[in-house]
C-alpha positions in Angstrom: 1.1 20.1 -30.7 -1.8 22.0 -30.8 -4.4 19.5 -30.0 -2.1 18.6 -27.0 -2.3 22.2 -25.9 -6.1 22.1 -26.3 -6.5 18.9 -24.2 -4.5 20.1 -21.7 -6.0 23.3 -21.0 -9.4 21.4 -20.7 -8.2 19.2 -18.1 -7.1 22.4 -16.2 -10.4 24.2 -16.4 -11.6 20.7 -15.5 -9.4 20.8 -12.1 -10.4 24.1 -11.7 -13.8 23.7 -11.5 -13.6 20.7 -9.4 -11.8 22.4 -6.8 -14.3 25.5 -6.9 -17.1 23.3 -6.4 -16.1 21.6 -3.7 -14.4 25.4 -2.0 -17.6 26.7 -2.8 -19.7 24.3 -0.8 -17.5 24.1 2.0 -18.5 27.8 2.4 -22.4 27.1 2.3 -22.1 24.0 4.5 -19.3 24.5 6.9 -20.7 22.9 9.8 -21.5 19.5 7.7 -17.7 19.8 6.7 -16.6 20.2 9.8 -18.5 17.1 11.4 -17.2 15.6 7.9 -13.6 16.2 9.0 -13.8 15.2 12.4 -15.3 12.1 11.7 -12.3 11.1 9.4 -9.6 12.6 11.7 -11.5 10.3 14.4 -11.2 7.1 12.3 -8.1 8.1 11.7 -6.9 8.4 15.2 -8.6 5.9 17.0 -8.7 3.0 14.4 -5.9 3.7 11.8 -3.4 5.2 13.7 -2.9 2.8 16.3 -3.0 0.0 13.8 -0.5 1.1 11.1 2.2 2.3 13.0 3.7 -0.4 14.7 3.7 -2.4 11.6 5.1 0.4 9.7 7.7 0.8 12.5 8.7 -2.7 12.8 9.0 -2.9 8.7 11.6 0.0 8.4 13.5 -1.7 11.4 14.0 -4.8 9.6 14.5 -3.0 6.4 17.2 -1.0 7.6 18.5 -4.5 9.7 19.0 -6.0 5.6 16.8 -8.9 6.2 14.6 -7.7 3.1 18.0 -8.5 1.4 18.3 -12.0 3.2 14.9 -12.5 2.1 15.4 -11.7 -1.7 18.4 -14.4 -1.9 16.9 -16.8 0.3 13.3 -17.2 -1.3 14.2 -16.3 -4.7 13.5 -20.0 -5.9 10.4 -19.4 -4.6 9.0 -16.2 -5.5 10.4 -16.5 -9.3 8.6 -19.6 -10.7 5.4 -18.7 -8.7 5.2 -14.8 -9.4 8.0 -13.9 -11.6 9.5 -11.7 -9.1 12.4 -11.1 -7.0 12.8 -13.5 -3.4 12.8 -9.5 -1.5 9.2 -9.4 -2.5 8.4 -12.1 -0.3 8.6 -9.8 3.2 6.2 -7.5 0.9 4.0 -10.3 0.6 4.0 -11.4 4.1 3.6 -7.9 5.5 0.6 -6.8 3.2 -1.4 -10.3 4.0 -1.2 -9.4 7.6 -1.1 -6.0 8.2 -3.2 -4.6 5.1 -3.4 -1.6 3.0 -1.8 0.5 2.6 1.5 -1.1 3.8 1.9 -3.5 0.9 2.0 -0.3 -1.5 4.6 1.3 1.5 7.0 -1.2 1.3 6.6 -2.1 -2.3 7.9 1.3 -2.9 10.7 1.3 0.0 12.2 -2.0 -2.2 11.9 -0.2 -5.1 13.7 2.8 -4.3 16.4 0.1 -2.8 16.7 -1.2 -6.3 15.7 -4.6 -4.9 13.1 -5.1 -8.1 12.4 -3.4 -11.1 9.5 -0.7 -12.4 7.5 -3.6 -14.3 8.1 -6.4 -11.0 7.0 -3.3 -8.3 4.0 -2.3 -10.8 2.7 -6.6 -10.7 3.6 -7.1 -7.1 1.8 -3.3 -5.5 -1.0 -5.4 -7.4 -2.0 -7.9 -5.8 -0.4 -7.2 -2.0 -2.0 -4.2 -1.1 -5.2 -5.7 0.2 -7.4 -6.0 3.3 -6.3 -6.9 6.8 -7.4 -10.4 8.4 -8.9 -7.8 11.2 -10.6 -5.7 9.1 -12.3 -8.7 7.2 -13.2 -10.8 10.5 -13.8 -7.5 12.6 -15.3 -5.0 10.7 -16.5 -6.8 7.6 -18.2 -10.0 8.9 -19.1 -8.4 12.3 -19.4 -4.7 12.3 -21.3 -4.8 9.1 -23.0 -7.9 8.6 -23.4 -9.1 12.3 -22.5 -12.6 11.4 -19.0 -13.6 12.8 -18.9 -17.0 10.5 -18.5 -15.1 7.1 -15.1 -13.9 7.8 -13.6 -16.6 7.1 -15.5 -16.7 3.4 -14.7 -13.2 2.7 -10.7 -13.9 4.1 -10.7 -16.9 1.5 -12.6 -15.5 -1.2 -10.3 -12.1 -0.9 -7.0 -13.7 -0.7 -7.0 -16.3 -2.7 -8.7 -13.8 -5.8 -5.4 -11.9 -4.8 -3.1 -14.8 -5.4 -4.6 -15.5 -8.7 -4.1 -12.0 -9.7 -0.1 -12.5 -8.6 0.1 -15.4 -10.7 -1.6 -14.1 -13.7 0.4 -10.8 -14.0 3.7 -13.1 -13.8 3.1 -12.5 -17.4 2.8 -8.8 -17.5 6.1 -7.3 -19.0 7.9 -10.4 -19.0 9.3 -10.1 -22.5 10.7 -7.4 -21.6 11.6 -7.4 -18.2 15.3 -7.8 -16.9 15.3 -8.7 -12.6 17.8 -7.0 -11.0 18.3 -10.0 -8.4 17.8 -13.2 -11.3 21.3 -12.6 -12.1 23.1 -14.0 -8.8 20.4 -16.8 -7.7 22.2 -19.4 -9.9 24.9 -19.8 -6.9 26.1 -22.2 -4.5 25.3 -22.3 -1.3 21.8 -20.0 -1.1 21.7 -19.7 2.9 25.2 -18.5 2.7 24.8 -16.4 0.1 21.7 -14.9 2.0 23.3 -14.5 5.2 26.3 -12.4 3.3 23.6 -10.6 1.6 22.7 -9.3 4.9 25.2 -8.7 6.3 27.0 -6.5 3.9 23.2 -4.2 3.8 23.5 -4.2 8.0 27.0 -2.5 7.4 26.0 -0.6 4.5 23.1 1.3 6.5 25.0 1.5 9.8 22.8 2.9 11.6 22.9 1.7 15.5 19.5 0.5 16.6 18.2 3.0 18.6 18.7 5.2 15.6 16.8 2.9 13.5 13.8 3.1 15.7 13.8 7.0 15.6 14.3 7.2 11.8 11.5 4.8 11.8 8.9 6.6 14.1 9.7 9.6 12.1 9.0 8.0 8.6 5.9 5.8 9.6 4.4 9.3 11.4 5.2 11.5 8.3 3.6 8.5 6.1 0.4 8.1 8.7 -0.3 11.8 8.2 -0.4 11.8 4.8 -3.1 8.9 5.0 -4.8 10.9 8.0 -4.9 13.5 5.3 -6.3 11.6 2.5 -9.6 10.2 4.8 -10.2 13.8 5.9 -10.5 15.5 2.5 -12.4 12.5 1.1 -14.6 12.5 4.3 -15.4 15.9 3.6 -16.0 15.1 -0.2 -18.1 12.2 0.2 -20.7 14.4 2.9 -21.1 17.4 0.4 -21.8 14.8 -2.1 -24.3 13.6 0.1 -25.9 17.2 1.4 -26.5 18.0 -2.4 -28.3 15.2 -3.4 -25.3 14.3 -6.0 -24.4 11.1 -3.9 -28.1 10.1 -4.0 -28.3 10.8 -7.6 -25.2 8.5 -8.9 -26.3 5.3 -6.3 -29.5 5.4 -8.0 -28.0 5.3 -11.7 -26.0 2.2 -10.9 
């Protein structure tokens, strides 16, 4: 009990300090922190902003419309033998391979919190669907930084199809002892039927009209963006004083 104590108190101090280092700085440098922070709220505006939300609109909309439910009867046959996880996971899937991070990690949660898979399958599938966006690979990747349009499609195949791998592999992860909340009803008859109830009892169990939908959804995709807006301003800011002190510098060279 005591040695807990003792660790814990050191990893305190140890947030302590880290936050007093970086307040401290911000005090001798504030106009590099200031051009820090507006040059991630700018990529935040004018690049993620505009990008995220109408995927993360659209995804609550069809969430709340119970065809993530439709989806987890329907493609269950699929998604279990390939992935070991439940047919729901599939819009996951779909949604993070088109749209990017950090939407795969978004929804992966919003099924959880539905009860649509368990801890173990939301821990394999947040793993290997939260990835980089077609447009980011073609667009900013092979042309922005390397100039060379023709790579994208090397660095789509290369990234994807590492991801898929990684999907299949952790089918293994807690398998033992791992009990799917949606393996217990895919033995029936009649799977489009079954589907097609499946969504329609979640449609009358949100109830929500859709114009109500859309607002609920605007209002959760904004409240999500600015948490993300949030994150690339801090670490903006933490990555320049890194650099103005020389620490940056200091740690590229030892690797």
């Amino acid at each position: 009990m005591f040695l807990k104590k003792y660790i814990n108190l050191i990893i305190l101090l140890c947030k302590i300090f880290f936050v007093l280092f970086f307040a401290v700085f911000m005090i001798i440098y504030p106009q590099v922190v200031f051009n820090a922070a507006l040059r991630g709220l700018d990529t935040w505006w004018r690049i993620v902003f505009p990008a995220l939300l109408p995927f993360f609109v659209v995804s609550d909309i069809l969430i709340g419309l119970g065809l993530v439910h439709f989806l987890g009867d329907l493609l269950e046959p699929i998604m279990r033998p390939l992935f070991n996880l439940p047919g729901s996971s599939a819009f996951v899937l779909a949604m993070g391979y088109t749209s990017g991070a950090p939407i795969g990690a978004v929804l992966t949660g919003k099924i959880r919190r539905q009860n649509l898979c368990t801890k173990t399958e939301a821990t394999r599938l947040m793993a290997f669907t939260n990835n980089a966006s077609p447009l980011f690979i073609f667009g900013a990747i092979a042309v922005g930084m390397f100039d060379r349009p023709a790579l994208g499609a090397i660095i789509a195949s290369a990234h994807y199809f590492a991801n898929i791998c990684v999907g299949l592999i952790l089918r293994f992860y807690g398998a033992k002892h791992q009990q799917s909340l949606s393996f217990r009803v895919h033995k029936q008859a009649g799977l489009l039927a079954k589907a097609t109830r499946s969504l329609y009892r979640a449609y009358i169990t949100d109830g929500r009209p859709l114009g109500k939908l859309l607002g609920d959804a605007i209002k959760s995709s904004i409240q999500t963006l600015l948490a993300i807006g949030g994150f690339i301003i801090i670490f903006s800011v933490i990555i320049e004083i890194l650099s103005t002190i020389g620490l940056l510098t200091l740690l590229t060279k030892g690797l």
